[in-house]
C-alpha atoms as one frame of an Amber mdcrd trajectory, in Angstrom:
protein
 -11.005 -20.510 -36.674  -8.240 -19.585 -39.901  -8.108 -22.578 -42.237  -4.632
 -22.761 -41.617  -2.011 -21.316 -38.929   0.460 -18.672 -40.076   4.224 -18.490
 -38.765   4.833 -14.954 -37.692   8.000 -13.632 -39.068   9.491 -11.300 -36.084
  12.101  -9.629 -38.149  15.415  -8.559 -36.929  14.722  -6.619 -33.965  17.504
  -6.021 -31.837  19.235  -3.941 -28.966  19.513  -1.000 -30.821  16.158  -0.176
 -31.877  15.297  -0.164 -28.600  15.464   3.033 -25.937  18.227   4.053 -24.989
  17.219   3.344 -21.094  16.466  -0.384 -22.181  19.644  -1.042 -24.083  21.849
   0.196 -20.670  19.426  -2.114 -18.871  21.522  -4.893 -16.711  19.784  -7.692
 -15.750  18.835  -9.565 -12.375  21.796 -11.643 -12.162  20.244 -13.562  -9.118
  17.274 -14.297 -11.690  19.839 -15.614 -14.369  21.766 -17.926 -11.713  18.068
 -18.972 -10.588  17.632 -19.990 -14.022  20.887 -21.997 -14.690  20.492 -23.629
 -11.723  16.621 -24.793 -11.944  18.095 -26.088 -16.026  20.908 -28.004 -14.121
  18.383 -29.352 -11.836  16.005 -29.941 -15.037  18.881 -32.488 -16.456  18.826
 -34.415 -13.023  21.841 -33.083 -11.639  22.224 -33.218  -7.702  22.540 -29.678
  -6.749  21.812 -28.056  -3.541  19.902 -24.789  -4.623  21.210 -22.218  -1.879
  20.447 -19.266  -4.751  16.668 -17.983  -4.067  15.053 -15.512  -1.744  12.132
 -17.778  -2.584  10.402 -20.281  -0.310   9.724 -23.702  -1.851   6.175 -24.539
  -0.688   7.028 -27.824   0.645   9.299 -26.497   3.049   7.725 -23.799   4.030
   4.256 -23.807   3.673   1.801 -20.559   3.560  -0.307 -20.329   6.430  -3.397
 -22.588   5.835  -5.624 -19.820   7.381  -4.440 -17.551   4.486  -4.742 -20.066
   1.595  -8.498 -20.586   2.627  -9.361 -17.235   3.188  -8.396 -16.265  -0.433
 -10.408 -19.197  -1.701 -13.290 -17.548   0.297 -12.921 -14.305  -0.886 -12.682
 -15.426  -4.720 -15.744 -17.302  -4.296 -17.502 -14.283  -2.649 -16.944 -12.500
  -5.325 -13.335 -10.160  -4.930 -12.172 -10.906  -8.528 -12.373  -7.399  -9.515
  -9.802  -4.509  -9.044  -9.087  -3.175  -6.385  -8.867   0.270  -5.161  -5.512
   2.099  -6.287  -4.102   2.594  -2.690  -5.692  -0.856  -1.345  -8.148  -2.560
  -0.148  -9.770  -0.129   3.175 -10.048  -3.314   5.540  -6.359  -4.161   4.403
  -4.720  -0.331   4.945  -6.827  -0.431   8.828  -5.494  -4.044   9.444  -2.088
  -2.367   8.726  -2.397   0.290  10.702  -3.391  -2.188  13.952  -0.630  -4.710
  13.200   2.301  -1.550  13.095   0.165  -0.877  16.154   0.272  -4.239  18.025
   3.404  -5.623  16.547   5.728  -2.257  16.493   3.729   0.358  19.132   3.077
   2.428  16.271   0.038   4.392  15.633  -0.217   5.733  11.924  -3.202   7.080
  10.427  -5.029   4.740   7.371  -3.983   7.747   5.130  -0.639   7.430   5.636
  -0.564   3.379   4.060  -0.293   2.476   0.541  -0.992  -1.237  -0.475   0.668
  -2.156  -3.628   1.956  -6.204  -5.278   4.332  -7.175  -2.834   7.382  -4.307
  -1.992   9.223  -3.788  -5.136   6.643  -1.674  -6.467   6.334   0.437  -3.609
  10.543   0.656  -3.385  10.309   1.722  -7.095   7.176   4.145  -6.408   9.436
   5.890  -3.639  12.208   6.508  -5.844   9.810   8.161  -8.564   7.942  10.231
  -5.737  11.059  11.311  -4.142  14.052  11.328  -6.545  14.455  13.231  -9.681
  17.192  12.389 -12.164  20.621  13.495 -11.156  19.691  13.353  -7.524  21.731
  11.024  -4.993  20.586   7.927  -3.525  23.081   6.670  -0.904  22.497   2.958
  -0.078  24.902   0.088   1.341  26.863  -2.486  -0.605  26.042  -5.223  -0.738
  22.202  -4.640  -1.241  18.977  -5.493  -2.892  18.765  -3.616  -6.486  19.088
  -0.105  -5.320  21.683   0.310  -7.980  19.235  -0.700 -10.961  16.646   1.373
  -9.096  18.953   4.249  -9.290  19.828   3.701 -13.248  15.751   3.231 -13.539
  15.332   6.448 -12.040  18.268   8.190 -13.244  19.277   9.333  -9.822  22.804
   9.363  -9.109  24.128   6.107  -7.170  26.639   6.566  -3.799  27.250   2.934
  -2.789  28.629   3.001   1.276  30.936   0.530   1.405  30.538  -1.963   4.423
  32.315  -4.899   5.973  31.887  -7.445   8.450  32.851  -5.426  11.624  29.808
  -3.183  10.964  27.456  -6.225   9.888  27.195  -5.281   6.382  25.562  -2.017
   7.326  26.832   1.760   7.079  28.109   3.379   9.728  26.783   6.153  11.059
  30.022   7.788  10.266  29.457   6.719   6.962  26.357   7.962   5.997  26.973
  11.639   7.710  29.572  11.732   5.108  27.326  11.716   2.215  24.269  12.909
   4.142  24.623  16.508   2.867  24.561  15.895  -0.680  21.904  12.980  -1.493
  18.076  13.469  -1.744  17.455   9.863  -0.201  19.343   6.750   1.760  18.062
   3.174   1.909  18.511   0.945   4.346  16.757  -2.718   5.169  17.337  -4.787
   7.947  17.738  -7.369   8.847  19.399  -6.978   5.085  19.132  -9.031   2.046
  21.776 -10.389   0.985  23.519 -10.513   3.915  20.955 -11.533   7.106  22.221
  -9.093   9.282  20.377  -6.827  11.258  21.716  -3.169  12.070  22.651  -2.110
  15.508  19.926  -0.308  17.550  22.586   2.322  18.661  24.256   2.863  14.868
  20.212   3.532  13.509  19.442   5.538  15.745  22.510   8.171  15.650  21.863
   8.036  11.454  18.294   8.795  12.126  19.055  11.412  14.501  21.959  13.046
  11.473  18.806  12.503   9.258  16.631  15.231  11.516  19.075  17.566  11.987
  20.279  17.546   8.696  16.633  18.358   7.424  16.137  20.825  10.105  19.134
  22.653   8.044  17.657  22.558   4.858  14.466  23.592   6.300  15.606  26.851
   6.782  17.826  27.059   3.870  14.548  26.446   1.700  15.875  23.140   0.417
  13.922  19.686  -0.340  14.576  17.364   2.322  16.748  14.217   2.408  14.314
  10.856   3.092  14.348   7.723   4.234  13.489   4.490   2.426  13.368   1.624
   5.247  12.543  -1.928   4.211  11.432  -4.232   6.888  10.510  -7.205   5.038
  12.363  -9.247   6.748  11.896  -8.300  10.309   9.588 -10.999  11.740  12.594
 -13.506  10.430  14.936 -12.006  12.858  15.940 -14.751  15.222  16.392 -12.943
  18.667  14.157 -10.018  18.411  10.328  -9.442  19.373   9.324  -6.556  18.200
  10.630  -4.686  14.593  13.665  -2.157  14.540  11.897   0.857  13.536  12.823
   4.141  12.932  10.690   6.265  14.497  10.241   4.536  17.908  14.437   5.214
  17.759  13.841   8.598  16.813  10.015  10.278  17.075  11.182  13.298  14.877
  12.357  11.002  11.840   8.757   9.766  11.006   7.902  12.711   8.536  10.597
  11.328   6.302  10.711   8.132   6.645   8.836   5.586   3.984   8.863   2.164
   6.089   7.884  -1.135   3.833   6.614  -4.215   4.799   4.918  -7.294   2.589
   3.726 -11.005   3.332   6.099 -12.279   0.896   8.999 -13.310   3.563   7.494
 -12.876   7.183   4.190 -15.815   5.260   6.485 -17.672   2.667   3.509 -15.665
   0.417   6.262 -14.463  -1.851   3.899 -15.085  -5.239   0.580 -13.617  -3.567
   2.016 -10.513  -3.834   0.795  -8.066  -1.006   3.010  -5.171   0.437   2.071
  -1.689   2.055   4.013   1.009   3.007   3.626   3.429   5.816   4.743   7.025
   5.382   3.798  10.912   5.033   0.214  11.530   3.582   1.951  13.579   0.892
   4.243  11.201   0.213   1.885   8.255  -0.300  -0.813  10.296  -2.099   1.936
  10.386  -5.004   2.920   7.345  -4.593   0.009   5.838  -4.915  -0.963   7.988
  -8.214   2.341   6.774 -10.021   1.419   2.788  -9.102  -2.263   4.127 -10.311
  -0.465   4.522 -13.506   1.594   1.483 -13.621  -1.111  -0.844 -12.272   0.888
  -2.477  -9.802  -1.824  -3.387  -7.097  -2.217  -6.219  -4.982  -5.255  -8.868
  -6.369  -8.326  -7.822  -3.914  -8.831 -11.593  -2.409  -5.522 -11.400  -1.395
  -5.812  -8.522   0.076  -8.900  -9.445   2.081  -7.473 -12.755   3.094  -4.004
 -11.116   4.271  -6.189  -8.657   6.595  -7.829 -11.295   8.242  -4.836 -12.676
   8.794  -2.683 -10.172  10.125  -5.545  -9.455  12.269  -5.297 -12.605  14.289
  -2.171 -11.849  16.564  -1.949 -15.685  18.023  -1.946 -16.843  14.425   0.688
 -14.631  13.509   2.734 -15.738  16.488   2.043 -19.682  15.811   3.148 -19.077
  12.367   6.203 -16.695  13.050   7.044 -19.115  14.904   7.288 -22.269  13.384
   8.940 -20.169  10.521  11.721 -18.832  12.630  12.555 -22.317  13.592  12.393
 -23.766  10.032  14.907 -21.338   9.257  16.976 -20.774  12.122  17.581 -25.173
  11.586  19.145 -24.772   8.126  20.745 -21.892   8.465  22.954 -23.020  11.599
  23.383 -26.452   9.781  25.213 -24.286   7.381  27.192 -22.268   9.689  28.049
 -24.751  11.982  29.570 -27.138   9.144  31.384 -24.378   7.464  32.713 -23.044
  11.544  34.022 -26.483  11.657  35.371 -26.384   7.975  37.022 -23.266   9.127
  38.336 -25.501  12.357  40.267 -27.830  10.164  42.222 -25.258   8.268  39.744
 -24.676   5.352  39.197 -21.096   3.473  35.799 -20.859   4.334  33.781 -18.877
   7.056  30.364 -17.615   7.640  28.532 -15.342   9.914  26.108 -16.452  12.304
  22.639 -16.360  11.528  21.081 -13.583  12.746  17.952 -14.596  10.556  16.057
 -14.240   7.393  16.745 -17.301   4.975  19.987 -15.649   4.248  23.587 -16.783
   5.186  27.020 -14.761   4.929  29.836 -16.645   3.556  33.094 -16.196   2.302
  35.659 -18.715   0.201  39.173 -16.916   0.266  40.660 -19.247  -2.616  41.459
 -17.052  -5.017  44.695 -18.308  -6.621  43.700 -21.728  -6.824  43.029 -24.170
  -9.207  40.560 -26.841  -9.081  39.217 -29.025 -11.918  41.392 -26.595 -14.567
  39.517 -23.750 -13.215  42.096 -20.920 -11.641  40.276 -19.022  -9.202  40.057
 -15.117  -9.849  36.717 -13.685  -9.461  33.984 -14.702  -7.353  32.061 -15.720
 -10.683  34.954 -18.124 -10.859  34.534 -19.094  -7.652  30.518 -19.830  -8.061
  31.518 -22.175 -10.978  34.071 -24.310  -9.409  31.603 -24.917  -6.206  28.288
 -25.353  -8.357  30.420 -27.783 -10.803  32.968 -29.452  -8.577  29.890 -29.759
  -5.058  26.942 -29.281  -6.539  26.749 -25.838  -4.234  24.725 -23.073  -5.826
  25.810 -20.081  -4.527  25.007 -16.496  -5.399  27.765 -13.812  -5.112  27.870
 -10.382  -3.661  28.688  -8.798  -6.758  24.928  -9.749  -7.668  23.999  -6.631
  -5.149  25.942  -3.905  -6.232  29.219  -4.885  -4.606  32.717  -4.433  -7.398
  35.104  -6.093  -5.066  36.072  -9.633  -5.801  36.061 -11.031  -2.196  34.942
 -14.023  -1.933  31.865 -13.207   0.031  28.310 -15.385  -1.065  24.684 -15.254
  -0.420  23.348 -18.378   0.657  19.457 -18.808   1.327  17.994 -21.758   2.519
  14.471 -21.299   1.406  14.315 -23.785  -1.271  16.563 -26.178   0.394  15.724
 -29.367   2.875  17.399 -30.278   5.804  18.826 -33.600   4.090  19.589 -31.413
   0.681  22.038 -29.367   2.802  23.784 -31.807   4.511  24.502 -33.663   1.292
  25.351 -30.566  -0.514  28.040 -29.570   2.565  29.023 -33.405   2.163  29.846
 -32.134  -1.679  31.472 -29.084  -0.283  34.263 -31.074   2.075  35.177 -33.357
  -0.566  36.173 -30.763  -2.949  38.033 -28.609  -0.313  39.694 -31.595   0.540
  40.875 -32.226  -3.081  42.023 -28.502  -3.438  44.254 -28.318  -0.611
């Protein structure tokens, strides 16, 4: 041990000796409300954290079965890495849960187990996308825009609304089908918790096929699809997942389907995800996570398998997790429907599922507590400062358009926190009248 510490001078390092790719770099700006909010909370300040597509534990608690089994496998000794693609009793139990769950039969080559799905939705976009190619994706959604700038592929944001459940049309996408090398989708879709129609996926799948049927014989690349699941086992009034290739049989070839633990367990820090998708496709994805080193830790990997294995524990926990969720979020929307009833600028969407709620505050103009209402940023101030209400806006998933529309989740909330937070809410409606 040195005699005595030294104080490391750091210099004056700044933005512009860094790359060029780092200094156009925009940060998560759900991760910077997240981190306002838990300072505000820090300072005892009574807020009603509606910002995180995170599960607080005490809420929602991990399946005990899972916990135990990764103590298990620590002790037995899985503490070392794991194999690149994953963990061979982990890609089988994958292929028998798509099996059970979605009446899909994949082969184990065609799953790639990575650390939850953002790796694997960054892994696509390197195995598919070059720079300069198009990525078509709704807005609002979850980071495809920084994925894009990461990438360098060209971003073409679909604008949707609430008549087409914050999804594209399938208008929409045959519009820019033509020119893009990939489209993303996810449903039901963070931020918004709605779920795509059955009939409006399957016409964009079939587009999808016949648009790669003409490229096929123009010697082109083919256009793919990147379909994130995640959420599906959250979605209130439906059994079995929305998938595209039970739609549409001839999509499978180009479609990369994602799934993790994170949402459908409230496992969101153990970090497990796989993805299910052409053997060539998932041979180079899985050598460009080799690279990065973005696997899943082996016990949790065992411990998930054994899990997802046991279909009644699955169910019991699905369960209990849909109703959890599905008791919050209608709190919500049936206080701000009866908000709405008394002549309030508020509405909301019903839950559909997820831990995500749709809702929109049309009171721009306005001026509350000195603050004059012009953006939605404005609008996330005056209803974190004046209720207590942390929201998070659209325009933290891509979306320009100041409209008014929020994200609200409900997994780090209590039943009691919301009601006193919508208590909040009334009162400073009320004033602003």
């Amino acid at each position: 041990m040195p005699e005595q510490a030294l104080t490391v001078d750091l210099g004056s390092i700044a933005d512009r000796d860094l790359s060029l790719l780092s200094q156009g770099l925009i940060g998560s700006e759900v991760l910077r409300i997240a981190a306002e909010i838990r300072t505000l909370i820090a300072e005892g300040r009574a807020v009603c954290n509606l910002t995180v597509g995170d599960f607080d534990p005490k809420e929602y608690p991990a399946p005990d079965a899972l916990l135990t089994g990764i103590d298990r496998a620590l002790r037995g000794g899985h503490t070392g890495y794991p194999p690149s693609n994953g963990m061979l009793e982990l890609r089988q139990a994958a292929v028998r849960f798509l099996e059970r769950e979605a009446g899909l039969v994949y082969p184990v080559e065609s799953v790639l187990v990575a650390g939850g799905a953002r790796p694997l939705i960054y892994a696509s976009y390197k195995a598919l996308v070059d720079p300069g190619d198009a990525v078509a994706f709704p807005v609002p959604s979850w980071n495809n825009n920084h994925y894009c700038y990461l990438t360098g592929a060209k971003a073409v944001p679909i604008a949707v609304d609430r008549a087409s459940r914050f999804h594209p049309t399938a208008a929409a996408v045959r519009a820019v089908l033509g020119g893009i090398r990939m489209l993303a989708l996810c449903t039901p879709l963070n931020p918004t918790g709605t779920s795509i129609a059955p009939e409006v996926l399957t016409e964009i799948c079939r587009d999808l096929v016949a648009e790669n049927r003409r490229r096929e014989r123009s010697g082109e690349r083919p256009v793919f699809l990147l379909f994130d699941k995640v959420y599906w086992s959250l979605e209130f009034d439906r059994v079995d997942p929305l998938t595209p290739p039970m739609l549409v049989p001839e999509v499978a070839p180009y479609t990369i389907m994602l799934d993790a633990i994170s949402k459908s367990l409230a496992s969101t820090g153990l970090r497990v995800g796989w993805a299910f998708g052409a053997p060539a496709v998932i041979k180079r994805m899985s050598d460009f996570l080799g690279h990065v080193g973005a696997w899943a830790p082996r016990a949790e990997q065992v411990a998930t398998a054994e899990f997802i294995s046991n279909a009644e524990g699955f169910r019991v926990f699905r369960a209990d997790m849909q109703r959890r969720l599905r008791e919050r979020l209608e709190l919500l929307h049936d206080e701000f429907s009866q908000l709405k009833a008394e002549g309030h600028a508020v509405e909301s969407v019903k839950p559909e599922g997820t831990l995500y709620l749709s809702a929109r505050f049309d009171m721009f103009g306005r001026t509350i507590d000195g603050v004059t209402i012009r953006t939605n940023e404005d609008l996330r101030k005056v209803l974190l400062n004046g209720a207590g209400l942390a929201v998070v806006p659209f325009q933290a998933f891509g979306l320009n358009e100041e409209s008014g529309w929020v994200r609200i989740s409900v997994g780090a909330v209590s039943v009691v926190s919301v009601q006193q937070g919508m208590q909040r809410l009334r009162a400073l409606l009320e004033k602003s009248r």
